[in-house]
VEXDREN-2710 file (C-alpha; in Angstrom, 1 decimal):
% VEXDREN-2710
k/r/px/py/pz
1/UNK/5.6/78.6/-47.1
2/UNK/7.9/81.2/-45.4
3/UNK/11.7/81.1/-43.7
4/UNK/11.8/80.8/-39.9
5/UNK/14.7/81.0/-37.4
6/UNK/17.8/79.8/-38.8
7/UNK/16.9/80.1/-42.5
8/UNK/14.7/76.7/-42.3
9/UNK/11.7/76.2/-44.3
10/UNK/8.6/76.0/-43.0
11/UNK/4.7/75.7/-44.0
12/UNK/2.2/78.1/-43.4
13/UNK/-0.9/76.5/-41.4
14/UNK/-3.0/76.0/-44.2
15/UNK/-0.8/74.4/-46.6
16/UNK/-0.1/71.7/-43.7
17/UNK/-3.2/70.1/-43.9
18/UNK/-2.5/69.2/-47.9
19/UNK/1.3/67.8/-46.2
20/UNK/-0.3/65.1/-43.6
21/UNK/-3.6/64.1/-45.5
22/UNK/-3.1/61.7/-47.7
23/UNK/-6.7/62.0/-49.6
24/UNK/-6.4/65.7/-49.7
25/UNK/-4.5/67.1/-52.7
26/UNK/-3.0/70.1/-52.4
27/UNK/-4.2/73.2/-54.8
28/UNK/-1.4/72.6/-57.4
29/UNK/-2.5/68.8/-57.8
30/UNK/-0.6/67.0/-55.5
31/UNK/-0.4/64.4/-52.9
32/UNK/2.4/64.9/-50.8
33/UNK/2.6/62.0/-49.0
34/UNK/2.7/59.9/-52.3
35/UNK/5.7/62.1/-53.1
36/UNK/7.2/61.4/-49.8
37/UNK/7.4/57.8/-50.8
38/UNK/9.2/58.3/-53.8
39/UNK/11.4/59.8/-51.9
40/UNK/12.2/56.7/-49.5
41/UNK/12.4/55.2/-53.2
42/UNK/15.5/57.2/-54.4
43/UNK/17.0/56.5/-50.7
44/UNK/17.1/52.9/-51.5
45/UNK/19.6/50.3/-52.7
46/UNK/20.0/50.4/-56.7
47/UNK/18.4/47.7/-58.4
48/UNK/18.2/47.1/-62.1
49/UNK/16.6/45.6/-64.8
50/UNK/17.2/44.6/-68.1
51/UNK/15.6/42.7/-70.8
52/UNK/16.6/40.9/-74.1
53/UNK/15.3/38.6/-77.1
54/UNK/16.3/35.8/-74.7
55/UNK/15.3/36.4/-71.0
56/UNK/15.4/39.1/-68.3
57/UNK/17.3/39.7/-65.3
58/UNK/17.4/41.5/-62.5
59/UNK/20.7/42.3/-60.6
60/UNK/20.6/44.5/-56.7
61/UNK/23.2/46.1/-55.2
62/UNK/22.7/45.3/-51.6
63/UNK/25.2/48.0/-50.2
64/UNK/26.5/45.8/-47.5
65/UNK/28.5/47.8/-45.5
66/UNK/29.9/45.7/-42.6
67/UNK/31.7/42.0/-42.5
68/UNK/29.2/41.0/-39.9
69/UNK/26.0/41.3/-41.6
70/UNK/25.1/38.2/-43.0
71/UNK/24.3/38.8/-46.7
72/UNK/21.9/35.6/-46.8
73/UNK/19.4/37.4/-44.4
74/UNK/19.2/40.6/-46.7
75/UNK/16.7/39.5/-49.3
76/UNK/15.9/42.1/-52.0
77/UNK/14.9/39.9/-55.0
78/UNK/12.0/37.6/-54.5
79/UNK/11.0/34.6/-56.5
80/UNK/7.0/35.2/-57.2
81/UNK/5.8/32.0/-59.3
82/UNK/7.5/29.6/-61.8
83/UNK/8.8/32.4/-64.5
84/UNK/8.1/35.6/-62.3
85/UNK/10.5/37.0/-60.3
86/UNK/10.6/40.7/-58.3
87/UNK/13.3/42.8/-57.2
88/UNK/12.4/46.2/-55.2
89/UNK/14.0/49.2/-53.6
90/UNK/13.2/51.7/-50.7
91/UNK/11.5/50.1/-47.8
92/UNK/12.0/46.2/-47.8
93/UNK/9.6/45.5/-45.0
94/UNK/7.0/47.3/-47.6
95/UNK/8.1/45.3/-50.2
96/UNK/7.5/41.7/-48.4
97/UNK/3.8/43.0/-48.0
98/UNK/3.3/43.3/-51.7
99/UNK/5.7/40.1/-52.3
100/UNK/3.1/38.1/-50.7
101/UNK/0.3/39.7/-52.3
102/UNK/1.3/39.4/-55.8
103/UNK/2.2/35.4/-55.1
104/UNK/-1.4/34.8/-53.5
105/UNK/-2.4/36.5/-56.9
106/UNK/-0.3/34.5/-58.6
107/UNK/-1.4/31.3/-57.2
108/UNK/-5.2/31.5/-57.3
109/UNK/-4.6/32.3/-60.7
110/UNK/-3.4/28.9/-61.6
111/UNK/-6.0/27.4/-59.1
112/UNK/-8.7/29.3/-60.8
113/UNK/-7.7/28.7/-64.2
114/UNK/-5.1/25.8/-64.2
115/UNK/-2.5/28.0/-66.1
116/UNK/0.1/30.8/-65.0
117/UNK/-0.7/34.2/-65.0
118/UNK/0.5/36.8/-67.4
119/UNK/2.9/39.2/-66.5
120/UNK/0.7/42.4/-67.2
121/UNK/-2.1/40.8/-65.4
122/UNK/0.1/40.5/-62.3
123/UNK/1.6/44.0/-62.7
124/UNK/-1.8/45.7/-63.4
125/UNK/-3.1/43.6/-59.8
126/UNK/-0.2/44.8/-57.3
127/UNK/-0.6/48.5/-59.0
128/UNK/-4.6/48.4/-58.2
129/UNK/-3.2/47.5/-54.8
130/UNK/-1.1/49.4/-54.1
131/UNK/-3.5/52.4/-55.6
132/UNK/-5.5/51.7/-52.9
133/UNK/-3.5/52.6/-50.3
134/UNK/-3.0/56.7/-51.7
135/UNK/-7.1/56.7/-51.8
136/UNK/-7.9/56.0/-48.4
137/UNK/-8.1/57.9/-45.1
138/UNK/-6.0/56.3/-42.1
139/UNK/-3.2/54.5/-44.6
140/UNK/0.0/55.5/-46.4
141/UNK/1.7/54.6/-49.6
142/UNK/3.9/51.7/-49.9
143/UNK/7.2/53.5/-50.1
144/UNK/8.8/50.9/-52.5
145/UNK/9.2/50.4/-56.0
146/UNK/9.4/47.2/-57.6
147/UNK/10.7/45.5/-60.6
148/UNK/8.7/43.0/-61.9
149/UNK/10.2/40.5/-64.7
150/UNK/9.4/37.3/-66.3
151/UNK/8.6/35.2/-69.4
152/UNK/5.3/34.2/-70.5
153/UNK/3.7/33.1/-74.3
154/UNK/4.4/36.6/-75.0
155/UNK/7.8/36.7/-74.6
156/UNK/10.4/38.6/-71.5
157/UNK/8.4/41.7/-69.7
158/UNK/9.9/44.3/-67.4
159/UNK/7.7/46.2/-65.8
160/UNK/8.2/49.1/-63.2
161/UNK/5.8/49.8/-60.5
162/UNK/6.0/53.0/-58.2
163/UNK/4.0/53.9/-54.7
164/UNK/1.3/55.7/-56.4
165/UNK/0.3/52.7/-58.5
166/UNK/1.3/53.8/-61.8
167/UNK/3.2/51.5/-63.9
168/UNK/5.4/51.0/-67.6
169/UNK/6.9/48.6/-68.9
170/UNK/10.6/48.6/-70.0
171/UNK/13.2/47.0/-72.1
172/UNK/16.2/48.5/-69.5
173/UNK/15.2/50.4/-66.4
174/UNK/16.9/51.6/-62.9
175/UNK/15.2/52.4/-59.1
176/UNK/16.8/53.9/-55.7
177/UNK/19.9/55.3/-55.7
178/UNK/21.8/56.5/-58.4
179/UNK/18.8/55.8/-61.1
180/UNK/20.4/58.8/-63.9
181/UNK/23.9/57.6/-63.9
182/UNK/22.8/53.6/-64.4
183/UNK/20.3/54.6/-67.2
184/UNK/22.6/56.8/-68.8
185/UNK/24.7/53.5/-69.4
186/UNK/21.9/51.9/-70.6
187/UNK/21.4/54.6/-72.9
188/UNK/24.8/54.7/-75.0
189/UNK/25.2/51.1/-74.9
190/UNK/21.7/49.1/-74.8
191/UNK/20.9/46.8/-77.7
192/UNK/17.5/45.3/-77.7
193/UNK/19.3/42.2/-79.4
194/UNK/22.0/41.5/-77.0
195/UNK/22.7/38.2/-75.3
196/UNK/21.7/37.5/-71.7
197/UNK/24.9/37.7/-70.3
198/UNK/26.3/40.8/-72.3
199/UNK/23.0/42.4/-70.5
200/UNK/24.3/41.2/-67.1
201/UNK/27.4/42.6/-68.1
202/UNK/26.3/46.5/-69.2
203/UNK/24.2/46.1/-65.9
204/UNK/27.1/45.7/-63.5
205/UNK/28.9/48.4/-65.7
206/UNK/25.9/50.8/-64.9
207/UNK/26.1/50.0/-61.0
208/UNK/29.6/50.0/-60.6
209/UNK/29.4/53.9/-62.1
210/UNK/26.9/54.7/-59.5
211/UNK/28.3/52.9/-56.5
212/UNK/30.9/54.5/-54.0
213/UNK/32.5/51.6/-53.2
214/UNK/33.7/48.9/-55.7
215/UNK/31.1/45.7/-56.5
216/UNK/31.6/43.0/-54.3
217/UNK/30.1/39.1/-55.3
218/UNK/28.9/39.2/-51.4
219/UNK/26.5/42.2/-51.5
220/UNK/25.3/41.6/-55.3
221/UNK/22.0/39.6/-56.2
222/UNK/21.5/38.1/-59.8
223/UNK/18.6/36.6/-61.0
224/UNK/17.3/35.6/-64.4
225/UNK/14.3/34.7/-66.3
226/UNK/15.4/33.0/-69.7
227/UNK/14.1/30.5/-72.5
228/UNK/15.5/28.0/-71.4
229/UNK/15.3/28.2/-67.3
230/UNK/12.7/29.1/-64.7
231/UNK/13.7/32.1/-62.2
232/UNK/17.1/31.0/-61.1
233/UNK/19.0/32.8/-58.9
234/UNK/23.1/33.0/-59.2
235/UNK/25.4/31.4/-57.1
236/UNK/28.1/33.3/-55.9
237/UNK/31.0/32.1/-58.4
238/UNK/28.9/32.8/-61.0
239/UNK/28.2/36.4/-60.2
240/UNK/32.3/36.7/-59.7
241/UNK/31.9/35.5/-63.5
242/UNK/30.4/38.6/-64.3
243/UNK/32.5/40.9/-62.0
244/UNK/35.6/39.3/-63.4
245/UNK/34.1/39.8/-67.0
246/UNK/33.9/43.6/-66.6
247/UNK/37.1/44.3/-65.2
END
């Protein structure tokens, strides 16, 4: 790598074949092209998830910049099977590949087996998928991350998945934009035995540090996975609940 004209960077021949090949790893041990994708990651909308004794929930700042957008149409949390739900950042169109995949999963599960799938199962599945597109020649990496949530015998899981395939699970965990300053909140002020809402609560506290622009009901998605309800997304007076609550 050597500066050019006008002080811009730029790669010596050989060292652009590692850049564009996305089986070839370059002579440090890297694949660029994966990295690229985490990239388009930390570009994305900031979406959170948190987990407690009770449930899980997942909560997306849509950045909705314009009053003729129709909020409806931007969908960035995605209902997945009865107590599974999936929220993502970076590219959606991405995303809605692997949404589909991991229901189809999901549902020949319970045709296979007449019972729902575990949540590690299901995370483990869309990672080996999503593996397989860094090991291949003529692909590239989904550039999305997801969260995956969800109840099961075992209790609430959060899980993070990223476009290389690796995964971890989490009791409080950020993706896109802004990731530090949201975990940072979850650092001082997590408590593993906190109630549902009070985690809804430090969650809109962690995005509203990050954001530019003060939280809005109409660009915020809520959803929750508790032992008492299925996913359920929140209505829009309920989210202003929660707005309301941390102001």
């Amino acid at each position: 790598m050597f500066i050019g004209r006008l002080g811009e960077v730029t790669m010596q021949p050989g060292q652009m074949g590692y850049d564009r090949g996305i089986t070839v790893f370059s002579p440090d041990g890297r694949l660029f092209q994966v990295e690229y994708a985490r990239e388009a990651v930390k570009r994305g909308t900031t979406t959170v998830g948190i987990k407690t004794k009770d449930g899980v929930a997942l909560v997306v700042d849509k950045r909705i910049t314009s009053s003729l957008v129709e909020t409806t149409s931007i969908e960035k949390i995605f209902h997945i099977d009865k107590r599974i739900g999936l929220a993502t950042s970076g590219l959606v169109a991405d995303a809605r590949v692997l949404v589909d995949y991991a229901r189809v999963v999901a549902q020949i599960n319970r045709v296979s087996y007449n019972e729902r799938i575990d949540i590690p199962t299901l995370v483990k599945r869309v990672s080996d998928f999503k593996q397989t597109y860094t090991q291949y020649g003529g692909v590239r990496p989904f550039g999305t991350a997801l969260l995956v949530a969800g109840m099961d015998e075992e209790g609430p899981h959060l899980f993070e998945t990223d476009p290389s395939g690796a995964f971890m699970a989490y009791k409080a965990v950020s993706i896109g934009m802004a990731r530090d300053e949201v975990e940072e909140i979850f650092e001082e002020d997590y408590e593993e035995d906190m109630s549902l809402d009070k985690a809804i609560t430090l969650a809109l506290k962690g995005l509203a540090r990050a954001g530019e622009t003060e939280l809005k009901s109409r660009s915020l998605d809520i959803a929750i996975i508790s032992k008492e309800e299925d996913f359920k997304k929140l209505s829009k007076d309920e989210v202003e609940g929660y707005l309301d609550s941390i102001e």
